[in-house]
C-alpha positions in Angstrom: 86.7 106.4 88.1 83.3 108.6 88.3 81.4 105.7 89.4 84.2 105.2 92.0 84.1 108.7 93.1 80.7 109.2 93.8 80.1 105.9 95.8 83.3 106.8 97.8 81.2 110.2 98.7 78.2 108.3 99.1 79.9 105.7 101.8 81.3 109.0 103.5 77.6 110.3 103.6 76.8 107.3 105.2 78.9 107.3 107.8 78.0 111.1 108.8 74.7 110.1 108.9 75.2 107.2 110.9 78.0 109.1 113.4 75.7 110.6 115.4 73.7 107.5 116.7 73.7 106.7 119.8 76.7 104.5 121.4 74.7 102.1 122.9 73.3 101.1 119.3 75.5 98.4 117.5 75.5 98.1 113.7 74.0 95.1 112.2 75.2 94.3 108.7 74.1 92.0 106.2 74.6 91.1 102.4 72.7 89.3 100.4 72.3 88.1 96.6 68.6 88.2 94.8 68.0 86.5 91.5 65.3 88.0 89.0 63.9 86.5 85.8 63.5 90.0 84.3 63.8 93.6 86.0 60.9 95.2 86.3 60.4 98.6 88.4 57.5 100.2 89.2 55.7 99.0 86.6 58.6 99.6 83.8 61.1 96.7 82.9 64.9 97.8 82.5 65.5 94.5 81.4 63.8 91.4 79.4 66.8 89.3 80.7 67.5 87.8 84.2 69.4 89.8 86.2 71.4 88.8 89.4 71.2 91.9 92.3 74.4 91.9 95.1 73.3 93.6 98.0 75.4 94.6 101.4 72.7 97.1 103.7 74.4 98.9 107.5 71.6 99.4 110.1 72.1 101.6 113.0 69.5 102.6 114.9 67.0 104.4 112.8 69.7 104.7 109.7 70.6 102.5 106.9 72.4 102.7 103.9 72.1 99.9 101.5 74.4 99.4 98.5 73.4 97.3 95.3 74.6 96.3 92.0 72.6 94.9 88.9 74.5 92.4 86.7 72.7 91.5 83.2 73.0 88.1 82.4 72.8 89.3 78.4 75.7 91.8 78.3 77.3 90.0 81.1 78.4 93.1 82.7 77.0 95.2 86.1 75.0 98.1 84.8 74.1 99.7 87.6 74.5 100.7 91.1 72.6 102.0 93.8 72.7 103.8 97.3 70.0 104.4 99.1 70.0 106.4 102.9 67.2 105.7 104.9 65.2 106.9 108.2 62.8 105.1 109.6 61.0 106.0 112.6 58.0 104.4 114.7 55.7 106.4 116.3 52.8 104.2 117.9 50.6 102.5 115.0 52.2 104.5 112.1 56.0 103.9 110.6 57.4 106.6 109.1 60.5 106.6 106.3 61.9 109.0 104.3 65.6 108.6 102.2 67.4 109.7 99.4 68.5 107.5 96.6 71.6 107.6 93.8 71.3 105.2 91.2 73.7 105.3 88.2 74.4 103.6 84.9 77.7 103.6 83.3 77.1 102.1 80.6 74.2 104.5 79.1 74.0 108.3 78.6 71.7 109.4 81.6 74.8 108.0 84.0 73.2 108.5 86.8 69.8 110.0 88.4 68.8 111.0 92.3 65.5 110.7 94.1 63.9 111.4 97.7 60.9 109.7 99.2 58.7 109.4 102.2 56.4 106.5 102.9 53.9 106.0 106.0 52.4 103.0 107.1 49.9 102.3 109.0 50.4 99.3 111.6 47.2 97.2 111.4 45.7 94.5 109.5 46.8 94.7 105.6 49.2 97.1 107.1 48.5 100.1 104.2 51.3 101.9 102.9 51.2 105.0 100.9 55.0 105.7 99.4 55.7 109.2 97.5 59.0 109.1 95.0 59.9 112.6 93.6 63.0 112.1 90.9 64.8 115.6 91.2 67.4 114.5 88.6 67.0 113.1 85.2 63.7 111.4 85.9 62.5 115.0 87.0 58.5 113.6 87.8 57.0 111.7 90.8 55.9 108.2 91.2 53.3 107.4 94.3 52.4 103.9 95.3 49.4 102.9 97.3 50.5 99.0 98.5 48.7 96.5 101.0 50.3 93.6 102.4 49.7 90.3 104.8 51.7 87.1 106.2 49.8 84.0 106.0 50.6 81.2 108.0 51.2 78.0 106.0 52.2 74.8 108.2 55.7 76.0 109.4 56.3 78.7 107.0 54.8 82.2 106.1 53.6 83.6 103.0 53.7 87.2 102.5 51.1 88.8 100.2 51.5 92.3 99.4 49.4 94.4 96.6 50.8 97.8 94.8 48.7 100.5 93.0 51.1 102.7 91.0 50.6 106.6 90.2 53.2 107.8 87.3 53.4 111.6 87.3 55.9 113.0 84.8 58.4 110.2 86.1 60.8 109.0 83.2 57.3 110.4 80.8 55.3 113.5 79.9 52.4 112.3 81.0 50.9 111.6 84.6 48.3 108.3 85.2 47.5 105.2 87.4 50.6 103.0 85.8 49.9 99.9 87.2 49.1 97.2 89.7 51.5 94.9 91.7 50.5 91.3 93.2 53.4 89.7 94.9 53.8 86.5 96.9 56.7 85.3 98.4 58.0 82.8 101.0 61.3 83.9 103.4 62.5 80.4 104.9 65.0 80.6 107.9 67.9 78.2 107.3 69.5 78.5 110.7 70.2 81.9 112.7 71.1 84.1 110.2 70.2 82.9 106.7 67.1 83.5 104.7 66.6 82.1 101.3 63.3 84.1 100.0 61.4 82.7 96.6 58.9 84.8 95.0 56.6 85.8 92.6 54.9 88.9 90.8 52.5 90.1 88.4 51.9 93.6 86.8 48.9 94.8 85.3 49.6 97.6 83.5 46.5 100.4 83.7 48.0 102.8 81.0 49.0 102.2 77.2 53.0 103.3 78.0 53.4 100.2 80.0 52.8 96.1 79.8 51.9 93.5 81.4 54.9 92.0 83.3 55.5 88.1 84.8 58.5 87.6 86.8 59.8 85.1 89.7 62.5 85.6 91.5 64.8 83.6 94.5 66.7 85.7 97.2 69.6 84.5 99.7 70.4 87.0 102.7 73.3 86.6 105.6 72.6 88.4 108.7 75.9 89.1 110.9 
């Protein structure tokens, strides 16, 4: 009933947030399902096991708020669930974001933590991207991510290449380092107007003793209405 009440006041933050776009703007909605070997989160895995992530996301204008759950395949249960509210704004060759994010577990003591970030990317080739997390709640430390990224055309598809640097301060630790270092590859395939299936692959290096090296693949499906 906790878990209930605080989504129900997440959804009605939301919509506040979204009330005030403009009329002309339409929502565009879309769900999807994504399909992980293990769970693994900037740089630290919350699960050995595979895990199977719902999605549903609301766009307006500049707003979205997306809504997930995480169902172990072990425990055979959903273990957590997320909102996130975000802005995202262009402004010539730089995209700015900034958000808020409520993620909680009902199953485990912490129940639940909050976060707020602000990314900026730059609009060029490699397309740099320097994202700043600051956990407020229970993490209580701040996680900044340095992350490059390219498409590469293969016959009629695209690959998309993207590379992560991770900075752990205090987040989830008592201690502050480089964490670790992302390479992912992936492959989004249209399968008629509105579907996208999206295979994919990654590979963490870890930089500091707290964390390990981390292998995972996973295979995405998304509906756009």
């Amino acid at each position: 009933m906790k878990i209930n009440k605080t989504f129900g006041l997440g959804i009605l933050t939301a919509w506040l947030a979204f009330a005030p776009a403009k009329a002309a703007e339409k929502f565009n909605v879309g769900i999807g399902v994504d399909n992980y070997s293990k769970y693994v989160v900037r740089g630290m895995a919350y699960s050995e096991n595979p895990v199977i992530q719902p999605s549903i996301s609301v766009n307006k204008g500049n707003l979205t708020a997306i809504g997930i759950g995480n169902f172990d395949t072990q425990c055979n249960e959903f273990n957590e669930y997320d909102l996130v509210l975000d802005y995202t704004k262009n402004a010539g060759k730089i995209t700015f974001s900034a958000g808020y994010g409520l993620y909680t577990f009902p199953e485990t003591e912490m129940q639940k933590t909050q976060e707020a970030y602000a990314s900026a990317t730059l609009e060029k080739t490699f397309r740099p991207t320097l994202k700043a997390v600051y956990d407020f709640d229970k993490g209580k430390g701040l996680y900044a991510e340095l992350s490059v990224s390219k498409d590469i055309n293969i016959g009629k598809t695209t690959m998309s290449a993207n590379g992560k640097l991770g900075y752990n301060n205090n987040y989830f630790r008592e201690k502050s380092s480089l964490s670790n270092f992302e390479i992912n590859l992936s492959m989004p395939i249209k399968t008629g107007n509105n579907m996208t299936i999206k295979p994919s692959i990654s590979c963490t290096k870890a930089l500091d003793k707290d964390f390990i090296d981390q292998f995972y693949a996973g295979f995405g499906l998304n509906y756009q209405f």
